[in-house]
DONUDREN-400537 format. One record per residue (C-alpha): residue in one letter; chain; x, y negated, z. Coordinates in steps of 0.001 Angstrom, whole numbers. Layout:
<sites>
 resn chain    east   north      up
    A     A       X       Y       Z
...
</sites>
This chain:
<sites>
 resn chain    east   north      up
    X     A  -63919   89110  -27511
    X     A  -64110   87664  -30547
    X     A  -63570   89501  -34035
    X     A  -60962   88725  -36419
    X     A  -61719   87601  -39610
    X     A  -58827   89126  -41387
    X     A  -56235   91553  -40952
    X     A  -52996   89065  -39217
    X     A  -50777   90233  -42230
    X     A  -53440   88778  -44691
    X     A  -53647   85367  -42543
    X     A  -49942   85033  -42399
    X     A  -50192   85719  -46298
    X     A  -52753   82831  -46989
    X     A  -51028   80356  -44189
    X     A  -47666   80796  -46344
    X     A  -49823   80521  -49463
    X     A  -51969   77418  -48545
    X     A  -50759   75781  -45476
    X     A  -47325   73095  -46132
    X     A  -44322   75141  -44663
    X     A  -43405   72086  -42819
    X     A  -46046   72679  -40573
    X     A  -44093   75362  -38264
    X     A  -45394   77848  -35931
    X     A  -44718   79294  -32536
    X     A  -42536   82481  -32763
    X     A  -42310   82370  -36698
    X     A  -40716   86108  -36846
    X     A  -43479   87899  -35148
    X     A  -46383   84850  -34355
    X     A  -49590   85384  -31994
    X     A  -52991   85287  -33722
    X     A  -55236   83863  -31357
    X     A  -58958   84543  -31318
    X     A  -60110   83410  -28095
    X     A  -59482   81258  -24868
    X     A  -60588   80370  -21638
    X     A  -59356   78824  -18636
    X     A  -55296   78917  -18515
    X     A  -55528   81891  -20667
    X     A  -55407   83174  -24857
    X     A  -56374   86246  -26334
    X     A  -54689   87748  -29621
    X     A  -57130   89868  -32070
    X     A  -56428   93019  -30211
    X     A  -57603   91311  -26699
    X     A  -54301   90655  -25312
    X     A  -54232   88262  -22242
    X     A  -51790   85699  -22019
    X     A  -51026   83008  -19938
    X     A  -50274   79775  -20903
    X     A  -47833   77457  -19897
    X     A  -47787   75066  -22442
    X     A  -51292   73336  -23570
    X     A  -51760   70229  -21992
    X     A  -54518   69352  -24457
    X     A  -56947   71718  -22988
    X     A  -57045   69925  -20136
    X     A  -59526   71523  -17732
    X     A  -58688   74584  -18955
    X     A  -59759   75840  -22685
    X     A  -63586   75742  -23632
    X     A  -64667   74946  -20203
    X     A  -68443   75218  -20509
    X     A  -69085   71859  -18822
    X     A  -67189   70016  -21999
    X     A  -68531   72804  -24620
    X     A  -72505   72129  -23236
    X     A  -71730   68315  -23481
    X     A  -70580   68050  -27098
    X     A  -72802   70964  -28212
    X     A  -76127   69093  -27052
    X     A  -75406   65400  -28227
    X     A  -74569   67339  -31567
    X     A  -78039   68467  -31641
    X     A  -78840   64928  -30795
    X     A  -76983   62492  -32592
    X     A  -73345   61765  -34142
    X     A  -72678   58306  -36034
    X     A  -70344   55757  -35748
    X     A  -69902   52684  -33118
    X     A  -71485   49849  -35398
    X     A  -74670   51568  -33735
    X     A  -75601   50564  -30492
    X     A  -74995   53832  -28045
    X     A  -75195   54383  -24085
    X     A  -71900   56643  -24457
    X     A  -69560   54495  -26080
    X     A  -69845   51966  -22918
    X     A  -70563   54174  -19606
    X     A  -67428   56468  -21076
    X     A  -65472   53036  -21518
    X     A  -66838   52334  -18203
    X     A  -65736   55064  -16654
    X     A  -62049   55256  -18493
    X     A  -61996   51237  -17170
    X     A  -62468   52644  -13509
    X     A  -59019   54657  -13314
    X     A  -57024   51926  -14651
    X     A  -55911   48911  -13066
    X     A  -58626   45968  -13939
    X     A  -56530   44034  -16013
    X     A  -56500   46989  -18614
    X     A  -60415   46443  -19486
    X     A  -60696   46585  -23105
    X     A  -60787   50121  -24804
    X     A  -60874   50757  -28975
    X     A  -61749   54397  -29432
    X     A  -59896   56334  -31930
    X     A  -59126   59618  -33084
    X     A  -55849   61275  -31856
    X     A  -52491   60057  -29807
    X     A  -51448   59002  -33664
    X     A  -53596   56910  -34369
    X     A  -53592   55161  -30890
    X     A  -50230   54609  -30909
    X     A  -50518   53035  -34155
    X     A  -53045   50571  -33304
    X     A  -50876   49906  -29859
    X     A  -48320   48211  -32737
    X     A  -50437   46479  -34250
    X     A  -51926   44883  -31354
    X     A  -48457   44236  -30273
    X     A  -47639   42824  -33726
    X     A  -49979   40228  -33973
    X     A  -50128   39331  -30179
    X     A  -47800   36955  -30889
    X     A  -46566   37634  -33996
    X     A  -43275   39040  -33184
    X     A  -42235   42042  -35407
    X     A  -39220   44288  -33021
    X     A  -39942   47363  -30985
    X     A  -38126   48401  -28878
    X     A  -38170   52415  -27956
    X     A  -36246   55077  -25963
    X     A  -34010   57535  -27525
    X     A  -35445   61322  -27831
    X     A  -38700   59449  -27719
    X     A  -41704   60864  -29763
    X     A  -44912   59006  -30831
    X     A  -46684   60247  -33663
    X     A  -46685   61863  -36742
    X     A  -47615   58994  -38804
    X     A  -45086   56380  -40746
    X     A  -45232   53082  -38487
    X     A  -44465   56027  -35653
    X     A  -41723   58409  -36769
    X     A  -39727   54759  -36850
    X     A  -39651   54188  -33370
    X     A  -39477   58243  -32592
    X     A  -36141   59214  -32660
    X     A  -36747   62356  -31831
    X     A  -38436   62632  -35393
    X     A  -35997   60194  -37543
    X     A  -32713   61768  -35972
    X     A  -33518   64563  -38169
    X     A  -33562   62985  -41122
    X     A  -30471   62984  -43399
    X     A  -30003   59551  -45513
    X     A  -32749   57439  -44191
    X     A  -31538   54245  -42644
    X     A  -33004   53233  -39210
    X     A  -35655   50227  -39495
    X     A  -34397   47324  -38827
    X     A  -36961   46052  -36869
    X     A  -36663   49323  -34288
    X     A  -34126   49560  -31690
    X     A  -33304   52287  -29557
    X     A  -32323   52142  -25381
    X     A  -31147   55054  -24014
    X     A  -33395   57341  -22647
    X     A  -33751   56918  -18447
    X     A  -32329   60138  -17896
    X     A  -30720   60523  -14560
    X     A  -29085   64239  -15113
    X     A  -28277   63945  -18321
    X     A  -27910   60192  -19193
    X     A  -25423   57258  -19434
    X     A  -26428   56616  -15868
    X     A  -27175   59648  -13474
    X     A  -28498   60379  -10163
    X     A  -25119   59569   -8730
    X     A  -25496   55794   -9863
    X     A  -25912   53752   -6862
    X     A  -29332   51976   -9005
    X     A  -29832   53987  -12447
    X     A  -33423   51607  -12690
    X     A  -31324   48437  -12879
    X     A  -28176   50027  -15385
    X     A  -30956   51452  -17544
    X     A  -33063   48299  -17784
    X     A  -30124   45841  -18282
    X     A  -29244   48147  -21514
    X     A  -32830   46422  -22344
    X     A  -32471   43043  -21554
    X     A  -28761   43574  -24150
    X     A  -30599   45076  -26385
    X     A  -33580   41950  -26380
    X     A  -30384   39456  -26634
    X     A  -28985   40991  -29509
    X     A  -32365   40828  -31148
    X     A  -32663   37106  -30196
    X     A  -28610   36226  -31584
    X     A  -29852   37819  -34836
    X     A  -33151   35579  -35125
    X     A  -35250   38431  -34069
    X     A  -37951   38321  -32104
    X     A  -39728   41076  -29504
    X     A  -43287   42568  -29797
    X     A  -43325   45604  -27528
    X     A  -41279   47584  -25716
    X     A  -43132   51418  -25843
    X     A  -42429   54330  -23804
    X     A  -43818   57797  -22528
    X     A  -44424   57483  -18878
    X     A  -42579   60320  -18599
    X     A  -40728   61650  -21476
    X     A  -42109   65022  -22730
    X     A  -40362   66096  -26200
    X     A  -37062   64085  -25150
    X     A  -36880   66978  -22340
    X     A  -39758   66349  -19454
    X     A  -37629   63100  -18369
    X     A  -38646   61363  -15226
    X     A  -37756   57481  -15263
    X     A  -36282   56301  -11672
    X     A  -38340   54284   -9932
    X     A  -38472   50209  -10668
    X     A  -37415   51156  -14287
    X     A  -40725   50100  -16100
    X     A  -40960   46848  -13550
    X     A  -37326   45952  -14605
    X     A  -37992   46559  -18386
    X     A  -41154   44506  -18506
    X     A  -40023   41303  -16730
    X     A  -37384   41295  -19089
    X     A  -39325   41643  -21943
    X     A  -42509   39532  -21463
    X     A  -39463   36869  -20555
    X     A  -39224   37454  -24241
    X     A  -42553   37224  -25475
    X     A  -43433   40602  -25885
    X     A  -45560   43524  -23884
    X     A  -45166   46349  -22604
    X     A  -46463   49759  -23581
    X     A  -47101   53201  -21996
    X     A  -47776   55954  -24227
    X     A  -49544   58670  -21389
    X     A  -50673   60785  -24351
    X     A  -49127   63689  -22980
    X     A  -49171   62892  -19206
    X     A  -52312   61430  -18426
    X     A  -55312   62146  -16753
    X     A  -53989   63349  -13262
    X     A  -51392   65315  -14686
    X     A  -48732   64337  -12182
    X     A  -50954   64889   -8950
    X     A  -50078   62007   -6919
    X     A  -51862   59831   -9023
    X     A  -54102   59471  -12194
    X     A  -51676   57925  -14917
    X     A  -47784   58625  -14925
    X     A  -46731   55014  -15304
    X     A  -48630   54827  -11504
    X     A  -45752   56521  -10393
    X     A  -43479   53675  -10627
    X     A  -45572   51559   -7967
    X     A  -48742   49628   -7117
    X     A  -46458   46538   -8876
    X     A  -45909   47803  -12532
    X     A  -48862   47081  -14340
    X     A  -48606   47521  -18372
    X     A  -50198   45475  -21358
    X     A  -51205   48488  -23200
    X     A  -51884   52441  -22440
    X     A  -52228   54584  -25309
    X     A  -54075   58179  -24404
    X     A  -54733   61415  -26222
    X     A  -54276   64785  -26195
    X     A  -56104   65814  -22834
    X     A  -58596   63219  -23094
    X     A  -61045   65029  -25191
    X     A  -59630   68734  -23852
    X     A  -59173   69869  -28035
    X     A  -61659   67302  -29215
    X     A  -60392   65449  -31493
    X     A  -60107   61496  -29898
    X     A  -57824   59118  -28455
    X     A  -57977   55881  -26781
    X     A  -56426   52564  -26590
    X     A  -56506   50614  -23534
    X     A  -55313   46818  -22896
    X     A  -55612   43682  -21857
    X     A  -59083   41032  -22703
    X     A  -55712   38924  -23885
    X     A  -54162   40774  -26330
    X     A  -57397   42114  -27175
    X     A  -58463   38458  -28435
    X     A  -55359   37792  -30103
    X     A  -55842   40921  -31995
    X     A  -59423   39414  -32976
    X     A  -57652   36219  -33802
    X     A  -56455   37454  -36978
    X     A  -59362   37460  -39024
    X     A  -59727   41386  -39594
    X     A  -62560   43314  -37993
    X     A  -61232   46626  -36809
    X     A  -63279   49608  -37464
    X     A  -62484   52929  -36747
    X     A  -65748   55542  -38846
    X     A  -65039   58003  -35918
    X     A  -63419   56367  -32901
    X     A  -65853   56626  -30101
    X     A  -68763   58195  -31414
    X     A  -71389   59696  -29198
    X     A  -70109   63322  -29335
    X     A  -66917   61842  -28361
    X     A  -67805   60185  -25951
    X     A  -70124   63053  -24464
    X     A  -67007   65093  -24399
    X     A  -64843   62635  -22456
    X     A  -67120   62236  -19609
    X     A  -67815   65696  -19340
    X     A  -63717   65891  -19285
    X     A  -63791   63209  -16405
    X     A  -66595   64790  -14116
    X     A  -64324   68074  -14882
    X     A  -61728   66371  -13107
    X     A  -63566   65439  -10574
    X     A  -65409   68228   -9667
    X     A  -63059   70821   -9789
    X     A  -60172   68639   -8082
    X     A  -57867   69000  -11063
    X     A  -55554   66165  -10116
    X     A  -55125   68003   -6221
    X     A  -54508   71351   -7993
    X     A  -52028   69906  -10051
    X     A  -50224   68485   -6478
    X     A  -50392   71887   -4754
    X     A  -49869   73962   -7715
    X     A  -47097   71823   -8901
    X     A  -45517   71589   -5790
    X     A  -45400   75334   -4980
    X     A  -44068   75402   -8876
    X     A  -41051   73127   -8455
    X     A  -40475   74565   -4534
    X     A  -40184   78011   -6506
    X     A  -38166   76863   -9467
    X     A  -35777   75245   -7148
    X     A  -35038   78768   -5047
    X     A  -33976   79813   -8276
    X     A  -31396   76944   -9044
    X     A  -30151   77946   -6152
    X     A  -29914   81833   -7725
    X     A  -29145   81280  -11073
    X     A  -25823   79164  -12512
    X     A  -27956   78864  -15801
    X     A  -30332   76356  -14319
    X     A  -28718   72941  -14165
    X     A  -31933   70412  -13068
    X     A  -35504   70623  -12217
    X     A  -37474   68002  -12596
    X     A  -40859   66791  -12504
    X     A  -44821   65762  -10897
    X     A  -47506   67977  -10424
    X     A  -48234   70168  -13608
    X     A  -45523   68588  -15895
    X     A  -42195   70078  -15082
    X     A  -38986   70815  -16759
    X     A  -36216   73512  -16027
    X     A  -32955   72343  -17788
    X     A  -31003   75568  -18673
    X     A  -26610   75133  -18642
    X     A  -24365   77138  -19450
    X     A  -21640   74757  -16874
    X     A  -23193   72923  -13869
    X     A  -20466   70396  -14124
    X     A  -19536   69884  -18027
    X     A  -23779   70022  -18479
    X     A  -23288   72157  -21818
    X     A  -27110   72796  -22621
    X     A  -28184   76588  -22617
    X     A  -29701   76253  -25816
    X     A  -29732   79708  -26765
    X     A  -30314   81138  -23707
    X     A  -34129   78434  -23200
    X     A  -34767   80316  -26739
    X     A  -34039   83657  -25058
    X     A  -35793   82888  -22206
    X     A  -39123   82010  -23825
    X     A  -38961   85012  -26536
    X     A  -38838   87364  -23223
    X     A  -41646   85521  -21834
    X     A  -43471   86114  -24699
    X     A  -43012   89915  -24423
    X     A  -44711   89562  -20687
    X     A  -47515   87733  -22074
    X     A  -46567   84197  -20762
    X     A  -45837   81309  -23302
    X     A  -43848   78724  -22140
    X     A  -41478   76790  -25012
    X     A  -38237   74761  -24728
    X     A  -37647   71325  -25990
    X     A  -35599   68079  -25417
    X     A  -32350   66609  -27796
    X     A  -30800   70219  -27077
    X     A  -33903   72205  -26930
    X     A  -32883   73454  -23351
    X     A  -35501   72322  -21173
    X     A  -38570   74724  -20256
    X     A  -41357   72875  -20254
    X     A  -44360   73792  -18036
    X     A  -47128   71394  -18858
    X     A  -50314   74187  -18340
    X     A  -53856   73530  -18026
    X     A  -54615   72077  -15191
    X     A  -56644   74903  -13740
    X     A  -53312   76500  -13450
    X     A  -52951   78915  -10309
    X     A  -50281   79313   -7446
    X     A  -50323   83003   -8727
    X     A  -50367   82185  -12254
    X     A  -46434   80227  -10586
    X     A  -45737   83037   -8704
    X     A  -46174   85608  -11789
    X     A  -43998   82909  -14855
    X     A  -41419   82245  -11798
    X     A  -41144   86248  -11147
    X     A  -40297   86835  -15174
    X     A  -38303   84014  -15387
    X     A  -36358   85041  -12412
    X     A  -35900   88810  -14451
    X     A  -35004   87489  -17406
    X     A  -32424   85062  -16015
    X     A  -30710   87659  -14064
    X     A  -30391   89993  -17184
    X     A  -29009   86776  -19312
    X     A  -26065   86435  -16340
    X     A  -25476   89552  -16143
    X     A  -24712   90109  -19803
    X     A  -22655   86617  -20086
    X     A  -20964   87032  -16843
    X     A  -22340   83876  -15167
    X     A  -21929   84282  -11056
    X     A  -22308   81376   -9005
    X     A  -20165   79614   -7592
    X     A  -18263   80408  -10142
    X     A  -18958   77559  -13106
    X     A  -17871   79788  -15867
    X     A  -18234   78129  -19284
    X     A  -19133   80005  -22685
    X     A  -19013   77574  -25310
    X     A  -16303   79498  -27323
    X     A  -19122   81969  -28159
    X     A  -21549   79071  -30140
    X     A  -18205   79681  -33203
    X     A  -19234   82952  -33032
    X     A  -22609   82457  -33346
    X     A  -25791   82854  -36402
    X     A  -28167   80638  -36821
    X     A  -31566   81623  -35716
    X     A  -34622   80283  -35246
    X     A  -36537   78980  -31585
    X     A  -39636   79172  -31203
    X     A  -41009   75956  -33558
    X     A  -39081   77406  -36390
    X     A  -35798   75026  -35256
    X     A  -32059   76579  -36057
    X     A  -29750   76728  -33472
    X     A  -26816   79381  -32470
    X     A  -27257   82372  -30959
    X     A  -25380   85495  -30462
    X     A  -27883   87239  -28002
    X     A  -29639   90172  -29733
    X     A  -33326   90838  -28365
    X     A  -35836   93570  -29350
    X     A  -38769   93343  -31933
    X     A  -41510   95416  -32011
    X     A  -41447   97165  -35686
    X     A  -44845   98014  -37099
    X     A  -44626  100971  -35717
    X     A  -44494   99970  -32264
    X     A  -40952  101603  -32815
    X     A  -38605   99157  -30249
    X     A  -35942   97919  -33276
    X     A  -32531   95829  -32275
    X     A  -32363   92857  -34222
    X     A  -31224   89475  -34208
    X     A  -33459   86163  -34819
    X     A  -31861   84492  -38367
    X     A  -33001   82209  -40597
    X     A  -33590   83219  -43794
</sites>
């Protein structure tokens, strides 16, 4: 196990010191300090296992030694930038090329899910030279400026700022929660013609489309799954008006869903995007990204004059790491793990929907899977307190597992992909504990739909898990110094 550096009270010290305090972190009254990883699981500085739910950037499970030997020796070897002439850059575009349909065959390496969905703009942009986006509510991005415009799940926190006027927002495809549900007779067609409006609106006001982006399957909006025909839908209507369609898999890709290697494959052998933006698991913690499109908008991009160079974007050690990532895959038969494993996950989670009133949906594919917590199966009020409960209990077991979507009620299970049908067994077994203990103290029986939302006026604010206020009346132990339990209640000070 590795040794700390410094004592954790000295590191929080110097994080509040030197470290922005916008930058939040996980469990901010009593955080982890983690030294070490491997496979599905962390270590804290006194060698305390725990498994994790939640890291879909370590892809093939964290410092796999097949990725670790592959960047380590081409280190020793050689690191400079693409303007060189390398073997990696083009067997690892290559082999990227060979999972995606063939009329995606142009790649431009970057550096993170940011950056790629940055470039995917500007592509977009100057394909034609149309300037409107149009992008899903809840939907997240990026971090930087041209992408906390078209993530509302960013700008909708912001107090004063006015929308840009070139972004416009569709509701988000979600079928439990949404304008249209599961009950629709065809939620693809309502949800796309709230598209098309949206494109004619643009058009009355002189407007003009250049993309259309979306998450193949919305992860921070609350592990949303898009019904079938959606994407198809959405396209046709708007390359009908000039622009292209893109699908951000930054957080799903890679085999994530099991059934098949990219999440926007899940819509059908027909639905074919302009461009795919990729991240996260692509490098499995190494830093790089990748944008994917069409030899079309590729030369129209090229068209404008401006050579596009990127001092890091597919460099050898880069590259190294992403095939070692892919033969991972492979070799280990990530993308059928995350089938069987997933499946036995949801087949588990759905025996206890059928236990616990507080569960109101579960959704999702292979390894990316949501459990929407409610505290009324009928009026949908989101558990939002309760998710927060939930994954501060977990965290006392040694599991960590975190809550998101507009109400930050959704569990999210997105865990390496090494993840185990026992590792299932053991998060569904404390979740199934914890639950029981949360019903029992609000009085929540099924059949009975009994609603508390009189208690949220009663309610402090306290913190989740990012650092984010919401109400909260439960009280929940916290281990003093001492190791002496102490009663207290999470609130924001």
């Amino acid at each position: 196990m590795s040794a700390e550096i410094l004592d954790k009270n000295k590191t929080i010290d110097l994080r509040k010191k030197h470290i922005g305090p916008s930058c939040k972190i996980f469990f901010s009254h009593d955080p982890i300090k983690i030294v070490q990883a491997k496979g599905q699981y962390m270590y804290d500085e006194k060698g305390q296992r725990y498994l994790d739910c939640i890291n879909n950037v370590a892809h093939v499970g964290h410092c796999h030694p097949d990725v670790v030997k592959a960047g380590a020796q081409q280190m020793e070897l050689l690191n400079t930038n693409s303007r060189f002439l390398h073997d990696n850059l083009v067997l690892y575009a290559q082999r990227l090329q060979a999972t995606l349909p063939d009329k995606l065959s142009v790649c431009y390496f970057v550096n993170s899910g940011s950056e790629a969905n940055d470039l995917a703009l500007r592509l977009a942009q100057q394909y034609r030279g149309h300037k409107d986006i149009i992008t899903l509510d809840n939907a997240y991005h990026g971090h930087v400026s041209s992408l906390i415009d078209i993530s509302p799940y960013k700008f909708h926190q912001l107090s004063g700022v006015e929308q840009n006027p070139f972004v416009h927002v569709a509701p988000s495809p979600d079928v439990y929660r949404g304008k249209y549900r599961a009950d629709h007779p065809d939620p693809a067609t309502a949800y796309a013609d709230e598209v098309k409006d949206i494109i004619d609106k643009i058009h009355k006001k002189g407007g003009k489309i250049a993309a259309f982006i979306a998450e193949s399957l919305q992860s921070c909006g609350g592990q949303v799954i898009p019904p079938v025909g959606y994407f198809q839908q959405v396209a046709e209507h708007v390359r009908k008006a000039g622009g292209i369609f893109i699908a951000d898999e930054v957080q799903v890709g890679f085999g994530r869903v099991g059934t098949h290697f990219w999440a926007f494959q899940l819509q059908g052998e027909d639905f074919v995007p302009d461009i795919v933006t990729m991240g996260k698991p692509i490098g499995n913690g190494h830093p790089m990204s990748c944008v994917v499109t069409t030899r079309e908008v590729a030369e129209a991009f090229m068209s404008s004059g401006m050579e596009y160079f990127n001092t890091f974007g597919g460099n050898p050690v880069s590259c190294a790491i992403g095939l070692a990532v892919l033969d991972v895959i492979v070799k280990e038969d990530l993308q059928g793990n995350a089938l069987r494993v997933g499946g036995h996950l949801i087949n588990l989670l759905e025996k206890q929907k059928a236990k616990h009133p507080l569960i109101g949906d579960i959704r999702g594919r292979g390894l990316f899977v949501g459990v929407e917590l409610v505290k009324d199966r009928l009026k949908l009020t989101p558990a939002t307190a309760e998710a927060q409960e939930v994954i501060y209990q977990l965290k006392k077991d040694h599991i960590l597992l975190s809550a998101d979507g507009p109400h930050r009620n959704v569990l999210k299970f997105k865990p390496p992909m090494c993840f185990t049908m026992e590792d299932a067994d053991l998060a569904v077994e404390k979740i199934d504990h914890i639950l029981t203990e949360l019903e029992d103290a609000l009085g929540l029986k099924l059949p009975n739909r009994v609603t508390i939302e009189n208690e949220c006026s009663k309610r402090k604010l306290a913190t989740d898990e990012n650092g984010h206020q919401y109400h909260s009346g439960l009280v929940h132990s916290k281990e003093s110094s001492q190791g002496v339990p102490q009663q207290n209640k999470r609130i924001k000070t």
